[in-house]
C-alpha positions in Angstrom: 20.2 -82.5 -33.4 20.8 -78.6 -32.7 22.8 -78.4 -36.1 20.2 -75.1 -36.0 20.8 -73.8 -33.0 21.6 -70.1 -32.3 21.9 -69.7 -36.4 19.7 -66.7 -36.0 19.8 -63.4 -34.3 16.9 -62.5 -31.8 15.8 -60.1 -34.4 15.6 -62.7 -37.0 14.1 -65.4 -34.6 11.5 -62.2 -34.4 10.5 -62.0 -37.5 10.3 -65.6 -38.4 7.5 -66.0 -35.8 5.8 -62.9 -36.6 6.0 -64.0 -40.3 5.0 -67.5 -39.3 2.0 -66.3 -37.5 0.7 -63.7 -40.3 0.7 -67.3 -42.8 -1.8 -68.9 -39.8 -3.8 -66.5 -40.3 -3.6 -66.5 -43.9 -4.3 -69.9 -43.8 -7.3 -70.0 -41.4 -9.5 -71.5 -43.6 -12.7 -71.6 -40.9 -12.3 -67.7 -39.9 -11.7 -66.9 -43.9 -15.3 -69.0 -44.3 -17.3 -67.7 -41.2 -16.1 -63.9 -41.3 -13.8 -62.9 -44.3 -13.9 -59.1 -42.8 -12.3 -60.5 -39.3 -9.7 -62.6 -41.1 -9.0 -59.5 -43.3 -8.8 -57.1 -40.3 -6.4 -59.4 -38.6 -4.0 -60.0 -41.4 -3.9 -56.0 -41.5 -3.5 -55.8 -38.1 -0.4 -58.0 -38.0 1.1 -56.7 -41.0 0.5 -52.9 -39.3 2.1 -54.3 -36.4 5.1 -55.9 -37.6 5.6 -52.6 -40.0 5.6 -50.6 -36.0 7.6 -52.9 -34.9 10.2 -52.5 -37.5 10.1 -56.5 -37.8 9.8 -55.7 -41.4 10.7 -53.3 -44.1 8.3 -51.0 -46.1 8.5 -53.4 -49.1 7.6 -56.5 -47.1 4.9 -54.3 -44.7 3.5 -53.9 -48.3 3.3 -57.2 -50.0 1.6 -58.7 -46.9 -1.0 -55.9 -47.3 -1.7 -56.8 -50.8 -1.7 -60.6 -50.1 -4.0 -60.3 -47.3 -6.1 -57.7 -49.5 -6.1 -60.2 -52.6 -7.3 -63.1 -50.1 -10.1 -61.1 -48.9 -11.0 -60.4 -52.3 -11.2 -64.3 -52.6 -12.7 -65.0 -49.8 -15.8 -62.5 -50.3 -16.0 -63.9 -53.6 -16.6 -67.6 -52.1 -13.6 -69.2 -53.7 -13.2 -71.9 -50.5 -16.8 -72.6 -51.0 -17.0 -73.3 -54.8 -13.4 -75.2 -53.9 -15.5 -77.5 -51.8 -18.8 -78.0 -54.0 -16.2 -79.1 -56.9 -14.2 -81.1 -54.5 -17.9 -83.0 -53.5 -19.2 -83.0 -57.1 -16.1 -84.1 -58.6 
């Protein structure tokens, strides 16, 4: 049952959760809907965070920026709403 147990070091248990977080965020599908510039100011703001932190390197601090940056893009652009409309119509 705790095959897992202590596998990790604090600093990786660390980053897991910060990590783990960022993606709740990423996934927030009612925040992305209501107010994309709040859901992209708080995926900057973790990823900003963690890179202070030194929870992650400059590579990772990086590729979350652009992810969060490319899901803004898609979420200004209403991808989650045509998603739906096709999901009803289809």
């Amino acid at each position: 049952m705790h095959s897992f147990a202590n596998l990790l070091t604090p600093a990786q248990e660390q980053k897991l959760r910060a990590l783990n977080t960022w993606h709740l965020v990423l996934e927030d599908l009612k925040l992305r809907m209501e107010c994309p510039d709040a859901y992209h100011e708080e995926l900057i703001r973790q990823s900003d965070e963690m890179d202070r932190l030194g929870i992650v390197s400059w590579q990772e601090w990086r590729d979350l920026r652009v992810e969060a940056d490319q899901a803004y893009l898609r979420a200004i652009a209403g991808e989650d709403y045509h998603r739906a409309l096709r999901k009803r119509s289809g």
